[in-house]
C-alpha positions as CSV (number, residue, x, y, z in Angstrom):
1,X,161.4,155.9,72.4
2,X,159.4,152.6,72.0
3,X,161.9,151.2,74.7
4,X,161.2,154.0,76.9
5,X,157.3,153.7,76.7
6,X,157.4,149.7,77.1
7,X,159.8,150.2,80.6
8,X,157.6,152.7,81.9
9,X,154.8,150.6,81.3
10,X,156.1,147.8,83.5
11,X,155.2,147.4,87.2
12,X,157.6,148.4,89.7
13,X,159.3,145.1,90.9
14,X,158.6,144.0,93.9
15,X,161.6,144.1,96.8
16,X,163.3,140.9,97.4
17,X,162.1,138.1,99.4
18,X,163.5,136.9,103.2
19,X,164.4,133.3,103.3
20,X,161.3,131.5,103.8
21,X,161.2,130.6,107.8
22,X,158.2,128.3,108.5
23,X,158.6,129.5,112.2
24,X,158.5,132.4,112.0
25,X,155.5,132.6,109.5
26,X,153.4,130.4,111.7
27,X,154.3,132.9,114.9
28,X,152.7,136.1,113.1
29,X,150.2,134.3,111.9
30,X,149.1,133.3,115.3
31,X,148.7,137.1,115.7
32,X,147.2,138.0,113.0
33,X,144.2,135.2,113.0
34,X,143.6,135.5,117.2
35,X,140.6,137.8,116.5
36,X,139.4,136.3,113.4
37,X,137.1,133.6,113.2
38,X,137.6,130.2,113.8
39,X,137.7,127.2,111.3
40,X,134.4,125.4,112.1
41,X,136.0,122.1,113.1
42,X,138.1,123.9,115.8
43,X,135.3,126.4,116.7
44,X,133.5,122.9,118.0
45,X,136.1,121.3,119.2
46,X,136.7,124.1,121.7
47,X,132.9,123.8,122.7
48,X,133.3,120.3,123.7
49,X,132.9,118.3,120.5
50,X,136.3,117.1,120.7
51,X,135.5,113.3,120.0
52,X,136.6,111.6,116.6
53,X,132.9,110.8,116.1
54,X,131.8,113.9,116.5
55,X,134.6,116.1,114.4
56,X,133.9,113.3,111.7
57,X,130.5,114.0,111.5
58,X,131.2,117.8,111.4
59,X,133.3,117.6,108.7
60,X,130.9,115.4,106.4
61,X,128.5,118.0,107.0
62,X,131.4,120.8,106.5
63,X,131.9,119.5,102.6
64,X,131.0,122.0,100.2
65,X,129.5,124.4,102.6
66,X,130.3,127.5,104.3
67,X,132.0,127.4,108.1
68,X,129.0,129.8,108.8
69,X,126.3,127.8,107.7
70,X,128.3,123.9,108.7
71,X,129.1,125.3,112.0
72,X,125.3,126.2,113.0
73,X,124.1,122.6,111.6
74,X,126.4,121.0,113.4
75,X,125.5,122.5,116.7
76,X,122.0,121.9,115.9
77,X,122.6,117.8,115.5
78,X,124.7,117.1,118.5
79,X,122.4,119.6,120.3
80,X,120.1,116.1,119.4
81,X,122.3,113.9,119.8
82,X,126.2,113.6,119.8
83,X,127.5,110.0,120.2
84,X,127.4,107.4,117.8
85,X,124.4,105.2,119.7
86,X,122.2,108.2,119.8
87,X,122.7,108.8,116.3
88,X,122.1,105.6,115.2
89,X,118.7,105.8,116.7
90,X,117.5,108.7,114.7
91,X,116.1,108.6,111.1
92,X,118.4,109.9,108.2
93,X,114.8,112.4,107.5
94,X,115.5,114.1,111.3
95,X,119.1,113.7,110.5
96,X,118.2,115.5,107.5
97,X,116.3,118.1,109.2
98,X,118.8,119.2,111.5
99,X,121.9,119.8,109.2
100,X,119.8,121.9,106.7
101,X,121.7,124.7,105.0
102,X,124.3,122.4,104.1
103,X,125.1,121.8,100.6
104,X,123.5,117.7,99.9
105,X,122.4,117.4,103.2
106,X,120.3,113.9,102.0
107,X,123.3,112.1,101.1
108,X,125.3,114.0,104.2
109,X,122.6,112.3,105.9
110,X,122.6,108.7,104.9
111,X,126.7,109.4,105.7
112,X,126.0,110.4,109.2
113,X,123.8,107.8,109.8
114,X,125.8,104.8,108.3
115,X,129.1,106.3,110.2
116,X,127.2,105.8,113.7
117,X,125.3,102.7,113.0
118,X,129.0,101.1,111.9
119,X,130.5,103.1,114.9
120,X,128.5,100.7,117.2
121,X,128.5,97.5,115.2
122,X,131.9,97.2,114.6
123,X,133.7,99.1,117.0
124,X,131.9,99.6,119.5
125,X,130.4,103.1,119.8
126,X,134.1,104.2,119.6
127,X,136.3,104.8,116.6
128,X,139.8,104.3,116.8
129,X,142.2,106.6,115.5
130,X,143.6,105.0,113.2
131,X,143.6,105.8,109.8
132,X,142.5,103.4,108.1
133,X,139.5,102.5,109.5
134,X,138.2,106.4,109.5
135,X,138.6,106.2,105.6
136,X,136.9,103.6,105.4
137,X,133.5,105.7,106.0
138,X,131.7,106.7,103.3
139,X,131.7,110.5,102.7
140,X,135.2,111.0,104.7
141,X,138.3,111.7,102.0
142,X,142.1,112.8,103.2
143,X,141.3,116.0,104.1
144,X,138.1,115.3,106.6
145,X,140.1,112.3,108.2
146,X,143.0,114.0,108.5
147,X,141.2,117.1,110.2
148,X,139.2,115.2,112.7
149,X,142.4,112.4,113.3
150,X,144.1,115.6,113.7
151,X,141.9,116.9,116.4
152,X,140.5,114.2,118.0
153,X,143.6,112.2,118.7
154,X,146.6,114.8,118.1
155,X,147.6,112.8,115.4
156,X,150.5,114.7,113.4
157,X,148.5,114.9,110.0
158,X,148.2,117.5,107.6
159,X,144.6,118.2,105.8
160,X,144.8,120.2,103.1
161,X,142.1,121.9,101.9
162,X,141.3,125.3,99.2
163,X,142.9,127.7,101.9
164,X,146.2,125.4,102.6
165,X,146.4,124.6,99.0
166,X,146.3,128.1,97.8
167,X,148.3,130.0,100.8
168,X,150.8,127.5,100.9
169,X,151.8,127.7,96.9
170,X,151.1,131.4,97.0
171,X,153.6,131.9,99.5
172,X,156.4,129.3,97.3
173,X,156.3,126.9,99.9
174,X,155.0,124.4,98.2
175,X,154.8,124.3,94.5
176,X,151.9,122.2,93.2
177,X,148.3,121.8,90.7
178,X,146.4,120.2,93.2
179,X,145.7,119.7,97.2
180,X,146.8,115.4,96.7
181,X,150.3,117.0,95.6
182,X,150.2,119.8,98.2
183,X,149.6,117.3,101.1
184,X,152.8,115.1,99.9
185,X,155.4,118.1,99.7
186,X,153.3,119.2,103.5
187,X,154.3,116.0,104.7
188,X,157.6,115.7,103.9
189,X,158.7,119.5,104.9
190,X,156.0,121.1,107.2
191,X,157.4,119.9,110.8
192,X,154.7,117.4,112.5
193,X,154.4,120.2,115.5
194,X,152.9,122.6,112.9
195,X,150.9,120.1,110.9
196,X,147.4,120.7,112.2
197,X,147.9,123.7,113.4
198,X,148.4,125.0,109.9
199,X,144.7,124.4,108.7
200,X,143.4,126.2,111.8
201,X,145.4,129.3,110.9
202,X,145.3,129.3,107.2
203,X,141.1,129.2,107.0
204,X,141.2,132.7,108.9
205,X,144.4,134.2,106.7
206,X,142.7,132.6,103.5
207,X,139.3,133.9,104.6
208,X,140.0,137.4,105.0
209,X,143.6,138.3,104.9
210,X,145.0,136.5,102.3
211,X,141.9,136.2,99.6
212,X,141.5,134.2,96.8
213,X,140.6,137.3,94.6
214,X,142.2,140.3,95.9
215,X,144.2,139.5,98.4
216,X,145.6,142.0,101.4
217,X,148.6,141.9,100.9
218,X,149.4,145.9,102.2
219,X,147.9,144.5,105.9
220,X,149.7,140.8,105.0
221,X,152.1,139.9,108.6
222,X,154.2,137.5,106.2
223,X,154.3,139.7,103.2
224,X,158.2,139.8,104.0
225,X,158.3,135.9,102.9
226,X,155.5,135.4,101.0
227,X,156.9,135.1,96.9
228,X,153.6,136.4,96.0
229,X,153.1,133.8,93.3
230,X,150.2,134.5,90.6
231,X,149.2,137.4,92.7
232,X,148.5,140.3,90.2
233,X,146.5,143.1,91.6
234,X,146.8,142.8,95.1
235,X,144.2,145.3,97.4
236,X,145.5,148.0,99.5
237,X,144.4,148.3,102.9
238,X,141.7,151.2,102.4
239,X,139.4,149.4,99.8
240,X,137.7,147.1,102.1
């Protein structure tokens, strides 16, 4: 009887899995994020901002802060000024001023203002894409360089931030404990056509499809691949 109770008790299983197809995945999820909101970095680059200054700058201010909130201070600074020499010329306090919202926006500051002035003293007013040298700026880590050499110069790079990290291991792609491992097993599977492309679609799906908490996985457009790994209570599609 016991037995009985404690198989009744179990969830039903879930129905097995395709083969996990990378291409696929990545066509529906084209789909499914074309009406969604863009990633911030990509929402500017689409306005214009397309230069590795520029996206560098976004994404220093984009650390710790809402798209929402880093997209509008962004906007707001190269609305002021967008190249390195006009940068240079402002003080970090108007600096300051015009990415408020954004989460340390003092030290964001300083960043943004040391990034131009070195932009024009050692290279010129124009930063070369190369990898090295775009670390070498303080307040710019893997993910941020990554991004913006991704953007800026079509590098083939994968950044890997919370929304790659948790999709991608969520799905079984990858399995990993942090984004530093995530970004190595990226590199050596994810194909380099797909590598940037993958943070501009998985901010959307990780946003508001596939949720950190909750996630919707009845209105899911890979939920055929996906190995739903430490997903527990899953939402259905009419509790929004």
């Amino acid at each position: 009887m016991r037995r009985r109770l404690r198989a009744a008790a179990r969830p039903e299983s879930r129905p097995a899995k395709l083969p996990f197809d990378i291409h696929r995945v990545i066509r529906r999820l084209r789909v499914a994020t074309r009406t969604l909101p863009r990633a911030a970095m990509f929402a500017l680059a689409e306005e214009g901002h397309t230069t590795l200054f520029e996206q560098l700058v976004a994404c220093i201010i984009s650390v710790r802060t809402r798209d929402e909130v880093s997209l509008v201070a962004a906007r707001r600074l190269f609305a002021r000024a967008r190249t390195p020499e006009a940068v240079a010329r402002m003080r970090e306090t108007a600096i300051d001023r015009c990415i408020r919202g954004a989460t340390f926006r003092a030290a964001k500051a300083r960043q943004i203002r040391e990034l131009a002035r070195r932009a024009v003293a050692e290279h010129g007013g124009r930063i070369p894409c190369d990898a090295k040298v775009v670390r070498s700026f303080r307040g710019v880590g893997p993910k941020c360089a990554n991004l913006a050499l991704g953007i800026a110069c079509a590098a083939p790079v994968v950044s890997v931030d919370i929304h790659v990290h948790r999709v991608t291991n969520r799905w079984g792609y990858v399995r990993t404990r942090n984004s530093a491992e995530t970004l190595r097993q990226l590199e050596a599977r994810l194909p380099p056509t797909y590598r940037i492309e993958l943070n501009a679609l998985l901010v959307p799906f990780g946003k508001w499809i596939c949720t950190a908490r909750l996630p919707r996985c009845s209105e899911c457009p890979v939920l055929a691949w996906c190995r739903q790994v430490g997903v527990r209570l899953p939402r259905i599609a009419d509790s929004r």
